[in-house]
TORNUNU-727839 format. One record per residue (C-alpha): residue number from 1; residue in one letter; chain; x, y, z. Coordinates in nm, 3 decimals. Layout:
<sites>
SITE | NUM | A | A | X | Y | Z
...
</sites>
This chain:
<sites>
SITE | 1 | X | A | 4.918 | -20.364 | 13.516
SITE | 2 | X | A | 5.241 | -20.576 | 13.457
SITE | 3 | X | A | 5.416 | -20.419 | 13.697
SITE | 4 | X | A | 5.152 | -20.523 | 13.998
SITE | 5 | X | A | 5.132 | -20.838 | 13.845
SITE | 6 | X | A | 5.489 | -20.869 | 13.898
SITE | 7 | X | A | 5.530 | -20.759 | 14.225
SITE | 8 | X | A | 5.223 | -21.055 | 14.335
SITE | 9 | X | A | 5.395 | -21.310 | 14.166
SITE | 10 | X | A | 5.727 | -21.220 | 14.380
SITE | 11 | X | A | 5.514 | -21.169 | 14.740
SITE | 12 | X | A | 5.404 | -21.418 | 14.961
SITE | 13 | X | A | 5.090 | -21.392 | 15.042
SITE | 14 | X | A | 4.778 | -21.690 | 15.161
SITE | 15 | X | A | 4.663 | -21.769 | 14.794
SITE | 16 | X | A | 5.053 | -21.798 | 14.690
SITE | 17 | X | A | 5.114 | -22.035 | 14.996
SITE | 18 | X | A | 4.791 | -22.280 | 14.923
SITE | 19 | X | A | 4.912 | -22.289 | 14.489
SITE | 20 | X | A | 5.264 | -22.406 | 14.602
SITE | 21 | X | A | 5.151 | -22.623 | 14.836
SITE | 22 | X | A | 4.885 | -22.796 | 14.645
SITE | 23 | X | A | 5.163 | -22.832 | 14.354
SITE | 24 | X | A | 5.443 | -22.959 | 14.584
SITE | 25 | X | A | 5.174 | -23.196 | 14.741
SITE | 26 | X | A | 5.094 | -23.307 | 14.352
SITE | 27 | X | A | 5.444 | -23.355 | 14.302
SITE | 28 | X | A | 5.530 | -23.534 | 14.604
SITE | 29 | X | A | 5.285 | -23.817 | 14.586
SITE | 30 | X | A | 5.389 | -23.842 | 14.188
SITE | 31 | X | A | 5.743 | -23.924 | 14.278
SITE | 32 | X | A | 5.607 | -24.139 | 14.561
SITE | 33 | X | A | 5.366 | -24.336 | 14.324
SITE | 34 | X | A | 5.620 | -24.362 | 14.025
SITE | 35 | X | A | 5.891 | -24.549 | 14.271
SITE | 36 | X | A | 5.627 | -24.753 | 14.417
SITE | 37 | X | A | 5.500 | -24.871 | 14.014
SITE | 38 | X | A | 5.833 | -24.883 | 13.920
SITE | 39 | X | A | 5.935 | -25.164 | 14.197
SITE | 40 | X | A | 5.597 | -25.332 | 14.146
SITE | 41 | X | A | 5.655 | -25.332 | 13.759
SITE | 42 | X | A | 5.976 | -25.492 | 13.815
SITE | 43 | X | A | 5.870 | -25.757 | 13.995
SITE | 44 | X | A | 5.594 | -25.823 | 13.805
SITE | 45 | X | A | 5.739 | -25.847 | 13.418
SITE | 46 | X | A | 6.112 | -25.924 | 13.508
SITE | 47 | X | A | 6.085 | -26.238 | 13.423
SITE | 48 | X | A | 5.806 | -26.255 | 13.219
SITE | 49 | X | A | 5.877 | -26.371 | 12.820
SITE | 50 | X | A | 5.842 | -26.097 | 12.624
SITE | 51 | X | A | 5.924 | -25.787 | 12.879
SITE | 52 | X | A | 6.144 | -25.528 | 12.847
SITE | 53 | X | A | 6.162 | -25.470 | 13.214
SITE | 54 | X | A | 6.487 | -25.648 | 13.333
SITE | 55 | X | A | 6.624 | -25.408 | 13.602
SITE | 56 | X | A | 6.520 | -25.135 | 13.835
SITE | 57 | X | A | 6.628 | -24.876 | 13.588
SITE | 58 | X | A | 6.418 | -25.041 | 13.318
SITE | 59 | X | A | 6.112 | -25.013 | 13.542
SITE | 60 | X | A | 6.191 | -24.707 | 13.675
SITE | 61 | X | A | 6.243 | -24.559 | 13.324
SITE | 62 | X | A | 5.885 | -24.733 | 13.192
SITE | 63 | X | A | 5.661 | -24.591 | 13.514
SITE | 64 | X | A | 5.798 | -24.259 | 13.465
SITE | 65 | X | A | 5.740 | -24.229 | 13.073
SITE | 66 | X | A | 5.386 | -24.355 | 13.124
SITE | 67 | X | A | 5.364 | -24.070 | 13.388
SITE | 68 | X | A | 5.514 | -23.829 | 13.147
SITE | 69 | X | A | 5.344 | -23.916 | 12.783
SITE | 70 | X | A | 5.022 | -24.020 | 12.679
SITE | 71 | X | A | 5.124 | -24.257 | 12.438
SITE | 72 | X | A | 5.486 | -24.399 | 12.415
SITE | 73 | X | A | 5.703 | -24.628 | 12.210
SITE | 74 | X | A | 5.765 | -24.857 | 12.500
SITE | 75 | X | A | 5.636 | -25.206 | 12.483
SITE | 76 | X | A | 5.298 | -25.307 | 12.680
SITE | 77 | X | A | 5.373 | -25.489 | 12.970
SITE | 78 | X | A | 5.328 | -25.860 | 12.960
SITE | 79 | X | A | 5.136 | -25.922 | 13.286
SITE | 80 | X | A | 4.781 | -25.886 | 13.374
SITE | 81 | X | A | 4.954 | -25.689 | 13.734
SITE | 82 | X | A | 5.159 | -25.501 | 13.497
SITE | 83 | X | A | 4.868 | -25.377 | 13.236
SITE | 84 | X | A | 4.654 | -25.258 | 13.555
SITE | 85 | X | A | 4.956 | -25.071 | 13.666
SITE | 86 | X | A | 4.963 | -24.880 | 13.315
SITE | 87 | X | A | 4.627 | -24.768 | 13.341
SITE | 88 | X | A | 4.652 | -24.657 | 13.669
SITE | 89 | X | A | 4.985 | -24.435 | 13.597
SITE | 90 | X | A | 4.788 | -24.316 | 13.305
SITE | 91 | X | A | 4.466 | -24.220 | 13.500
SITE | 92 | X | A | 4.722 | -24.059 | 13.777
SITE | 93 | X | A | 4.867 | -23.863 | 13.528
SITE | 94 | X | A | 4.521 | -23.704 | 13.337
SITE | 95 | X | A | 4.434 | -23.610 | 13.746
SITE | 96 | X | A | 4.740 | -23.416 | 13.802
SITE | 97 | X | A | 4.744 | -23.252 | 13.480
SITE | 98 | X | A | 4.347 | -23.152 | 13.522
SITE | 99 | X | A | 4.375 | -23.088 | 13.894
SITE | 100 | X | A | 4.733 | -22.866 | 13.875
SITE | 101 | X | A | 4.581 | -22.680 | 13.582
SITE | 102 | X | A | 4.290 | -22.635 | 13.805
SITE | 103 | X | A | 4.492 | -22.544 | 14.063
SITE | 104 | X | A | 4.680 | -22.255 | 13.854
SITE | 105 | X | A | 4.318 | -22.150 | 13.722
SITE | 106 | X | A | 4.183 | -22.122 | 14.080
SITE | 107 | X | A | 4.474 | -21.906 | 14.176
SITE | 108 | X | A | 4.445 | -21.654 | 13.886
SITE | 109 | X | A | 4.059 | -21.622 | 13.953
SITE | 110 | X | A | 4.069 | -21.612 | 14.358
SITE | 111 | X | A | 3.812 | -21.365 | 14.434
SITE | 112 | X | A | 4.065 | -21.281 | 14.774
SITE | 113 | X | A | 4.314 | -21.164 | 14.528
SITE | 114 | X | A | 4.402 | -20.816 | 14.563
</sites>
């Protein structure tokens, strides 16, 4: 039983090509969106009183925790742009985690499996 589980998770078959390609997809437009947030973020709270976000790096560094964590340390941003960025990085990252998990399930319960 291991061992043919083992030898599909090492061949290349359909169902293997559509589960990486879905994730790499997933992963692609993260890393697209979290640049994107990250220069919007910046220009947004740079110079806004009370904002952490002073550099690239510093907006790059909040987009991607957002991404990453459900909750974080960081400080709020300042700006109404700013806030409605937030909540859309947080939405973005319940999708991916429901839809790759979803993904993965759909994969292990393919009914072309063999």
């Amino acid at each position: 039983m291991i061992r043919d589980e083992l030898g599909r998770m090492w061949g290349w078959e359909d169902h293997h090509k559509r589960l990486v390609s879905r994730l790499a997809i997933v992963v692609l437009a993260t890393l697209a969106i979290d640049l994107v947030a990250a220069v919007a973020v910046l220009f947004l709270e740079r110079h806004t009183k009370g904002s952490e976000v002073h550099t690239l790096w510093d907006a790059f560094f909040f987009t991607t925790v957002q991404l990453l964590t459900v909750s974080s340390q960081l400080k709020n941003p300042v700006t109404t742009g700013g806030r409605i960025i937030d909540i859309f990085l947080e939405f973005w990252a319940v999708l991916v985690v429901a839809g790759s998990a979803g993904a993965i399930a759909n994969f292990f319960q393919s009914a072309d499996r063999k």
